[in-house]
Each structure stands twice: as structure tokens, then as C-alpha cells.
BANUVO-233834 format. One record per residue (C-alpha): residue number from 1; residue in one letter; x, y, z. Coordinates in steps of 0.5 Angstrom, whole numbers. Layout:
% BANUVO-233834
k,r,px,py,pz
NUM,A,X,Y,Z;
...
% end
This chain:
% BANUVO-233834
k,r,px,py,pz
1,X,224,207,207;
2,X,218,203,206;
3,X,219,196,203;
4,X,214,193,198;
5,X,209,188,200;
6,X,211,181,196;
7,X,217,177,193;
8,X,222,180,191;
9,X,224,176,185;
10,X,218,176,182;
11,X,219,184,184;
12,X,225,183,179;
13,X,222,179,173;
14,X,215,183,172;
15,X,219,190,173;
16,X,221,188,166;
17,X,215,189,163;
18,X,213,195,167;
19,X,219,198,165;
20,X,217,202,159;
21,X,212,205,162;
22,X,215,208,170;
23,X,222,209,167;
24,X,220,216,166;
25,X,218,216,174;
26,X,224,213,177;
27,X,229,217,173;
28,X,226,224,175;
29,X,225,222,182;
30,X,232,220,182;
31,X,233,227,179;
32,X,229,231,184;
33,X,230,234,190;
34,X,224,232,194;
35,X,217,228,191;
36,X,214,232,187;
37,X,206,230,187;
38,X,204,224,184;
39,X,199,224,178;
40,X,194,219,177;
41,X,196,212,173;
42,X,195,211,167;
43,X,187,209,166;
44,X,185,201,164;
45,X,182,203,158;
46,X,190,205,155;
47,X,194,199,160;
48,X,197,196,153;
49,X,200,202,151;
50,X,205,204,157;
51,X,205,211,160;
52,X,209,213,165;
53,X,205,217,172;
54,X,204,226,169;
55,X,209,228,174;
56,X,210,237,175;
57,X,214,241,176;
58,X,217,240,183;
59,X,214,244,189;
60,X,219,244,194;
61,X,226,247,193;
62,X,232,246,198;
63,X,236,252,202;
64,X,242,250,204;
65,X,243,254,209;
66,X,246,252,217;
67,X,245,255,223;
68,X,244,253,230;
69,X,249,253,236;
70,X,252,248,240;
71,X,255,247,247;
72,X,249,251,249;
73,X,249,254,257;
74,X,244,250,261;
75,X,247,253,268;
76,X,243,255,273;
77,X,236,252,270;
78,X,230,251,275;
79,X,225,251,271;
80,X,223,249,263;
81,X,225,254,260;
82,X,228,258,253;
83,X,237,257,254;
84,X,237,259,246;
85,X,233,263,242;
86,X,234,264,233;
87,X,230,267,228;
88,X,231,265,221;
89,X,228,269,215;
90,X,229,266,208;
91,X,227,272,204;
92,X,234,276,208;
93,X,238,269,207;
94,X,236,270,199;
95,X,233,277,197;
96,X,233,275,191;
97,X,229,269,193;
98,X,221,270,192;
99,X,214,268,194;
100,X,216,263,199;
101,X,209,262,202;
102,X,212,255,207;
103,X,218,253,210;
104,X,220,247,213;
105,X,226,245,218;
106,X,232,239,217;
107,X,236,238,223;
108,X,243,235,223;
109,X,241,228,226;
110,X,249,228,230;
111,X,250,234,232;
112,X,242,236,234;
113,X,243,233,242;
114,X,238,234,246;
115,X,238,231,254;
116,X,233,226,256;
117,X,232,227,264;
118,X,235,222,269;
119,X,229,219,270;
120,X,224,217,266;
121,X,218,220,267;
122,X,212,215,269;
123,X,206,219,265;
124,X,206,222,258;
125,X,206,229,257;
126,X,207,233,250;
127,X,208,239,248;
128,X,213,245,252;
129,X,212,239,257;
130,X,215,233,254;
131,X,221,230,257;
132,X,228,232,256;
133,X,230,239,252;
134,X,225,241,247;
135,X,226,245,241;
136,X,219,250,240;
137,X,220,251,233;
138,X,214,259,232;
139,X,212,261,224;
140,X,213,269,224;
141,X,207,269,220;
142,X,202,266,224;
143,X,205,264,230;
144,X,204,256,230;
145,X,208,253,235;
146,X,211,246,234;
147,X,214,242,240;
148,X,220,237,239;
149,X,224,234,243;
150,X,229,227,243;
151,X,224,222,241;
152,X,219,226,238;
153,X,225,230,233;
154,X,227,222,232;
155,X,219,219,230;
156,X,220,226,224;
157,X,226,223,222;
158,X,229,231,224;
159,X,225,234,221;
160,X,220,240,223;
161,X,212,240,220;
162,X,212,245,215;
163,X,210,252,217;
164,X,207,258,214;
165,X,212,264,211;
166,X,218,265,209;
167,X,221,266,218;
168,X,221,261,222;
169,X,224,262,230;
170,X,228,256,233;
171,X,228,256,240;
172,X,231,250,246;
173,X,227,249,252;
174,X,231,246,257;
175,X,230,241,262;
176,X,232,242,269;
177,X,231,235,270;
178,X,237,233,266;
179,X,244,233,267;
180,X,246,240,267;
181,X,254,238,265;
182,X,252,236,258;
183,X,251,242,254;
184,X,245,241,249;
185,X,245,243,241;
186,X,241,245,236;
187,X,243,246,228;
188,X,239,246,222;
189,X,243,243,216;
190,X,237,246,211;
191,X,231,249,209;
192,X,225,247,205;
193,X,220,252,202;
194,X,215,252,196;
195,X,219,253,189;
196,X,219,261,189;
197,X,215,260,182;
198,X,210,255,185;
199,X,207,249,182;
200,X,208,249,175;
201,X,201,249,171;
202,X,197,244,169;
203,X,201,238,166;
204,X,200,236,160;
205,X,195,231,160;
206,X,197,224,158;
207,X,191,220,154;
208,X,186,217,155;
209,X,183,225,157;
210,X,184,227,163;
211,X,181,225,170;
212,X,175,229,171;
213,X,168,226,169;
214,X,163,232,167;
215,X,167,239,165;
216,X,165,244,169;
217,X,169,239,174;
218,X,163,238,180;
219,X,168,237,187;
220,X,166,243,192;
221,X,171,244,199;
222,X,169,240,204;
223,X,172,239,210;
224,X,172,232,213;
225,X,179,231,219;
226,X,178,224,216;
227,X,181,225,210;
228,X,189,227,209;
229,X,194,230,204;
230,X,200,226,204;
231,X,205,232,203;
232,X,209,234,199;
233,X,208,227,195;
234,X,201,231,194;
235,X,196,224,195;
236,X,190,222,199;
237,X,190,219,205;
238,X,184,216,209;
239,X,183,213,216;
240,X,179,207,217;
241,X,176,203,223;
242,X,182,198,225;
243,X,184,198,231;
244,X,190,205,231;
245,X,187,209,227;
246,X,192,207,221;
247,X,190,210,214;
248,X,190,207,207;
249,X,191,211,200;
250,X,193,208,194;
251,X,200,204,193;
252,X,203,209,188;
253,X,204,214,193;
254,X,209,210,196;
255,X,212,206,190;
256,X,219,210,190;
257,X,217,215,195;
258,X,222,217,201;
259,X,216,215,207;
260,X,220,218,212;
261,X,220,225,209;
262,X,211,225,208;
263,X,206,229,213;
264,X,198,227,213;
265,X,195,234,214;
266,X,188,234,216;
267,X,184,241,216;
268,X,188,245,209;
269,X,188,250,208;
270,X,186,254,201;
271,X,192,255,197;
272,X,196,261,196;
273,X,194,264,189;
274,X,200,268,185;
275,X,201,270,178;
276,X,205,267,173;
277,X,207,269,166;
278,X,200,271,166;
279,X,197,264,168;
280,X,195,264,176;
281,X,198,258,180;
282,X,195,255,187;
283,X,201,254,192;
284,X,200,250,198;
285,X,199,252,205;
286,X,199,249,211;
287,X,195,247,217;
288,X,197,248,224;
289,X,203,243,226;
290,X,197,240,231;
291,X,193,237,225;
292,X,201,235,222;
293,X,202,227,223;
294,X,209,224,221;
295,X,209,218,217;
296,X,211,211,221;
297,X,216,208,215;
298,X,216,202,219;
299,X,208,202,218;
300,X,208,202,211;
301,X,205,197,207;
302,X,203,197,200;
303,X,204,194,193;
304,X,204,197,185;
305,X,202,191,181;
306,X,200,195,175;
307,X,196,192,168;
308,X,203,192,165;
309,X,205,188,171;
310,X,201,182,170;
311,X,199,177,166;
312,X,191,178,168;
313,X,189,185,169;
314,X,185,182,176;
315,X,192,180,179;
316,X,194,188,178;
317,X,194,191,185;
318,X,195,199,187;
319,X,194,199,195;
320,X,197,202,201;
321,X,197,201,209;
322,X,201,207,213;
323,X,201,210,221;
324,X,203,215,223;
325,X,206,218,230;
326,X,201,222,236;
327,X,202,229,235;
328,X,208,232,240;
329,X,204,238,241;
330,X,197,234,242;
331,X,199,227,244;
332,X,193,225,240;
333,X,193,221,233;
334,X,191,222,227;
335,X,184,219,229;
336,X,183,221,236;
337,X,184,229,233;
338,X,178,228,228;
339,X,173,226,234;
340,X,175,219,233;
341,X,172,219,226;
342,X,173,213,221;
343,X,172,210,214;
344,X,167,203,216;
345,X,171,199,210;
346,X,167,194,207;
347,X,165,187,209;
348,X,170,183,206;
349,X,167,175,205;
350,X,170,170,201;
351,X,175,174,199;
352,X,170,178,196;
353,X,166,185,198;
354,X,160,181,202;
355,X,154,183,198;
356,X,148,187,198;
357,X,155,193,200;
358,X,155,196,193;
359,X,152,195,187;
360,X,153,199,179;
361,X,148,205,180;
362,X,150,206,186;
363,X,152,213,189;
364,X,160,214,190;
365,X,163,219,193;
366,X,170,221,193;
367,X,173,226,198;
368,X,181,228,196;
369,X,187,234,195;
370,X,187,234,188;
371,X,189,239,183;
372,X,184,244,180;
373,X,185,247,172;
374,X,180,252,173;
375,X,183,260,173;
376,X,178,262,177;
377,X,179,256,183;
378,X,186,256,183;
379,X,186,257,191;
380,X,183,250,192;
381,X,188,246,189;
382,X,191,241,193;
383,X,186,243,198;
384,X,180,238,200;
385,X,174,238,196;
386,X,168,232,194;
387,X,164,230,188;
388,X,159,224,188;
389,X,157,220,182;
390,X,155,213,180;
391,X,159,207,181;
392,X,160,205,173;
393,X,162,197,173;
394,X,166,192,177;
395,X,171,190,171;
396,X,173,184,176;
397,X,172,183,182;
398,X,178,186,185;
399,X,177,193,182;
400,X,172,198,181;
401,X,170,203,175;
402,X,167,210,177;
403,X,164,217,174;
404,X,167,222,179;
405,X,171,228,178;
406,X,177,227,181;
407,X,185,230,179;
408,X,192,229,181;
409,X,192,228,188;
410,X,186,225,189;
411,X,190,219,188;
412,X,189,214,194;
413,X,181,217,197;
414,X,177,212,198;
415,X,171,211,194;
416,X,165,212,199;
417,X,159,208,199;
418,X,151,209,204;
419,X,148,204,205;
420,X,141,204,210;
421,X,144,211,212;
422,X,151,208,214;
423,X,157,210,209;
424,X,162,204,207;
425,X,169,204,204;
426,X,169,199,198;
427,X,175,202,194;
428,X,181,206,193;
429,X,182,211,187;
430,X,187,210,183;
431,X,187,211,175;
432,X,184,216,171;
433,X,179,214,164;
434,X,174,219,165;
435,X,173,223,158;
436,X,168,229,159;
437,X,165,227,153;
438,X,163,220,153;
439,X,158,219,158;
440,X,161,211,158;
441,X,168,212,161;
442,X,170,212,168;
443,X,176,213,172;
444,X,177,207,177;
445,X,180,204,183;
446,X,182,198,188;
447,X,177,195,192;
448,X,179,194,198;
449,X,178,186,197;
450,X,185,186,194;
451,X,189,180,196;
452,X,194,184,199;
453,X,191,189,202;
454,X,186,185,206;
455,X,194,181,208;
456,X,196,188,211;
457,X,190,189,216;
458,X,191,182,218;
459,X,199,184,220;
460,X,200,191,222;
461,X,206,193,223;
462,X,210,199,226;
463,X,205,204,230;
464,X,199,200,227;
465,X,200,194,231;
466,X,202,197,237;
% end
């Protein structure tokens, strides 16, 4: 699990005052099955009235369901090949189970053994051709393939990326480089899926009115590999120009979240689209395992200091720094996936965004996963989508107030300026505050000056400073 940037007394004393307002947040986290999608905060305009994050219904459901085997006979292998081979279909596990649109595989982390070989090999290899056993994991809908072996299972936590349908085959490919009198074994514990009912429909909106600037809601689907969906938390993470590639999204995406259990997806795909008690609800879909990067828990930096946190509203602080590990398939990262693409984040001077960057009036666009209201654009829920606006105020020096549409979901994505034909990160979206009927309200964010943040690039950690 990620730690929090920051003393943890003074952790301890300004919880007290935050209490009222997250309660709901840490009980029902406490409750549920997994991270259910994070909303956005409440705005600046409302700080002196708690409320806790607008949290739905969970997407995701457990199935208790085991299987596996152990011992498995290596004897006589000369080459890489399958030894064990498993199919599992959740809709005969439960036939009364419906619309499971994903899957996701835990493993048992003691009784999965898979053999490393004898000698350590002197290159990397990824894929069928990583070192040692390999599990290959293939969806029966659409045939993505993902390849683990000891140490790649180990960096997703025993857990698989998550695939499209209801069926997944489990396969071990043995090494015959390794000892053939140790017997592998490969046992799932549980499976992941969709709720069968999907997402809930939109929550019921907190005060101030929604996150959305203009009522016909302007974001538009895009596709830009720089950007990621932090799943199943359901946030926006972005990568910048630092030396890895690491990320950045905003600090309540990890407050309370189980680091090792996110995925960055790039490349989503739209949501699958059912029919509930009438109203359309948008379940997630995913992309191919090669464009899935599992969360380093060790890289995890972030901190919440709300307004209700903090004596002065320029000491409230909502950031966070991450990694993630090269993809077993690929061997890339994240990074070297999107054509070695990046956020430039803005110059920071003195402690405070160098001039001539961004100023009120200028252009902002924010690019995320957010949740979509309309009916008829229930397929893009969670998926990526872009809207501009103008930057609206600098409230202090450390925060930023825009006019762009955003949702639940977009908590995180950058604010995005262009300056003489160069687009620059100055923020990170944060809150809500639009109301589609007042032309002087406007959502707000981080800006990437933030004390703590700015400590995090200069100490990276996990795979961000290797």
C-alpha cells in the first residue's frame, strides 16, 4: 500500500478536522469489495460546508471461485511449451449470473509456484520468452494474451490484467531450462468481473451543480496513449517528461486505495451499453493486456490536504507521482508504448509557475475518463474524451480555476496549456464548482508548483527512480 507524503502527526491532528467531510469515504471503502470510481471532491466554492466524495455504486464483484492445479508434470520437456492447460467460464460457474462483460484473475500468491531457470539469463526477454515457467492467460472472446511469469506475476501483485468476457483459458508454459524435479503449480483463488448489473446510474449530485461547464457537455473522444485510466478506481493518470516516464493524477485517486490492485489502461475502449430498469448504463471495457501497466506501490507518492485540512486554503494540496512496471508482454513502458510521448510540465521558478506559461484567458484542455450523463452517449462512459475552455482565475498561487467540462473520472488529468505551438502541463484537475447556468463558476485543480509535489519529482522512488 502507498504511504502518504508528510508528517504523520500533523497527519493525525488535521484529520480531525477532515473527518466530517471524508467519513462517508473511508466507511464505504471499508465496506466494499474493491475501489469503487472515485468522484470528484467537493468544489472550493462550498470548502466550509463538508462533503464527502460522490462515490457509486461498486463496478466490480468478487467470485469466489478456485481452480488450478498442482504438481504439475514437467517431464520430458525440450522445449517451451503448454504442460497444463484450463478454461474458466464464469456464466457455467453461475448461470444465474448475467452481463459479465470482464474478468480479472487472483492467484494464490503460496500455492502458485512457478520455476525460474538454473541460469539466470544475460538479456531480457518478455512474453512466451520470459525466463522460467510462464502462465498465458487468452480471453475467449477476443483472444488477447497476457504472459506472466515469476517475477512479472509478482510485479501485478498475483493478479492478471483484466479481460474481455465471461471466459478466460489459463495455460502454464514450461521452461525446460528449469529443474525438471520441482513440479510447478498454478491455482486461482478468485475472479474479478463487472457487477452483473454494471455501474449504478449517475449519482446523485452533491452541491455545488455538477462538474460540467456548458450543458450540452463538450468533450468529444479522442485517443492520446499519453493519457491513462487508473482501473477499477476509475481516475486519470498522465505521463510527464521526467526521466521514466512515471505519471501524475491527483492525490485522491490514491487516499484510501489499495495501490497494488490499480491498472493504467491506455487505448480504452468504448463501454459496453445494457439496459437497466429502463435507463442505459455504460460498463467499462478494456483494452488489450499489451496496453495494461501495473501500478508500482513502492512509487507511489501523493498527498490530500483538502481546504478543511488546513488553516489557508493555499496550503491545501491534491497531487500524486506513480510508476508502473514494463509490460510482460511488450517489455515497454508505458511511455515507450505511446511513441515515447509525454506531458512537458510547466517551468517551475521560485516555487511558482515561471512566467509568461499560463495566464486567465488563456485556452485549457483536459483530456480524461470521465463518466457521461447523457443516454444517448452511455458508450463513452469511462472512456477518453477532450474539451477546452479558458483558464478562469489563479485563486493563489498553488491552485487553478478553469471552465472545462469534465466528470467523475477525470479527477487527475492534466490541465493542458499551448504556448508558441508547445502544449505545457500547468495543472492537474482536481474539484468540481462549474454550474451550466452561471457563466462565473468554474471547476479547479492543483497546479504543478504544489510544495509537495515539486519534493516528489526531486525523489523519485520505486521504478521512477531506477
Amino acid at each position: 500500500m502507498a504511504t502518504r507524503n508528510g508528517n504523520n502527526n500533523n497527519k493525525n491532528n488535521k484529520n480531525k478536522k477532515r473527518a466530517a467531510g471524508f467519513a462517508l469515504v473511508a466507511a464505504l471503502a471499508a465496506l466494499a469489495v474493491v475501489a469503487p470510481v472515485v468522484e470528484a471532491a467537493p468544489a472550493k466554492a462550498v470548502a466550509s460546508a463538508p462533503k464527502p466524495f460522490e462515490l457509486p455504486k461498486n463496478p466490480v464483484s468478487k467470485v469466489n471461485v478456485s481452480f488450478g492445479s498442482k504438481d504439475i508434470s514437467v517431464a520430458g520437456v525440450t522445449v517451451k511449451q503448454p504442460v497444463w492447460s484450463q478454461t474458466i467460464n464464469l456464466k457455467q460457474v453461475d448461470p444465474t449470473r448475467k452481463n459479465v462483460f470482464w474478468t480479472r484473475l487472483t492467484f494464490d500468491a503460496t500455492q502458485t509456484k512457478l520455476r525460474k531457470p538454473k541460469k539466470a539469463p544475460t538479456t531480457a526477454a518478455w512474453g512466451a520468452d520470459q525466463p522460467g515457467d510462464v502462465i498465458r492467460i487468452t480471453s475467449v472472446l477476443d483472444k488477447a494474451v497476457q504472459y506472466l511469469n515469476a517475477d512479472s506475476l509478482a510485479q501485478w501483485s498475483f493478479q492478471s490484467a483484466f479481460f474481455n468476457g465471461p471466459a478466460v483459458t489459463v495455460e502454464l508454459l514450461a521452461d525446460p531450462a528449469a529443474d525438471a524435479t520441482v513440479k510447478p503449480a498454478v491455482i486461482v483463488m478468485s475472479v474479478t468481473t463487472n457487477d452483473e448489473d454494471g455501474f449504478s446510474a449517475d449519482p446523485i449530485n452533491l452541491p455545488p451543480p455538477t462538474t460540467l461547464c456548458n450543458a450540452a457537455d463538450l468533450r468529444k473522444p479522442v485517443t492520446d496513449l499519453r493519457n491513462g485510466r487508473i482501473f477499477p478506481v476509475g481516475c486519470t493518470g498522465w505521463t510527464i517528461n521526467d526521466k521514466n516516464g512515471c505519471h501524475t493524477s491527483a492525490g485522491h485517486c490514491f487516499d484510501g486505495v489499495d495501490a497494488t490492485q490499480q491498472v493504467l489502461q491506455v487505448g480504452v475502449p468504448q463501454s459496453a451499453v445494457i439496459v437497466k430498469d429502463g435507463v442505459k448504463v455504460g460498463i467499462p471495457r478494456h483494452p488489450d493486456p499489451k496496453y495494461q501497466f501495473a501500478v508500482d506501490a513502492s512509487s507511489v507518492q501523493y498527498k490530500l490536504l483538502s481546504e478543511l485540512d488546513v488553516d489557508n486554503a493555499v496550503d491545501a494540496e491534491d497531487w500524486s507521482y506513480f510508476g508502473t512496471f514494463r509490460n510482460p508482454n511488450t517489455g515497454l513502458t508505458q511511455r515507450e508504448a505511446a511513441n515515447n510521448q509525454s506531458y512537458t510540465l510547466a517551468k517551475v521558478t521560485n516555487g511558482v509557475i515561471a512566467p509568461g506559461q499560463a495566464a486567465v484567458g488563456d485556452v485549457v484542455t483536459i483530456t480524461g475518463f470521465g463518466n457521461v450523463r447523457d443516454q444517448a452517449r452511455k458508450n463513452l462512459r469511462l472512456t477518453q474524451q477532450t474539451a477546452t475552455g479558458s483558464l478562469a482565475s489563479f485563486p493563489d498561487k498553488y491552485h487553478i480555476n478553469h471552465r472545462v467540462d469534465t466528470e467523475g473520472g477525470n479527477s487527475g488529468s492534466a490541465m493542458v496549456v499551448k504556448k508558441n505551438g508547445k502544449e505545457i502541463a500547468v495543472g492537474i484537475h482536481t474539484n468540481g464548482g462549474c454550474d451550466t447556468t452561471s457563466s462565473t463558476s468554474a471547476n479547479y485543480g492543483s497546479s504543478v508548483n504544489q510544495r509537495g509535489y515539486q519534493a516528489a519529482l526531486a525523489a523519485p522512488k520505486g521504478v521512477c527512480k531506477a
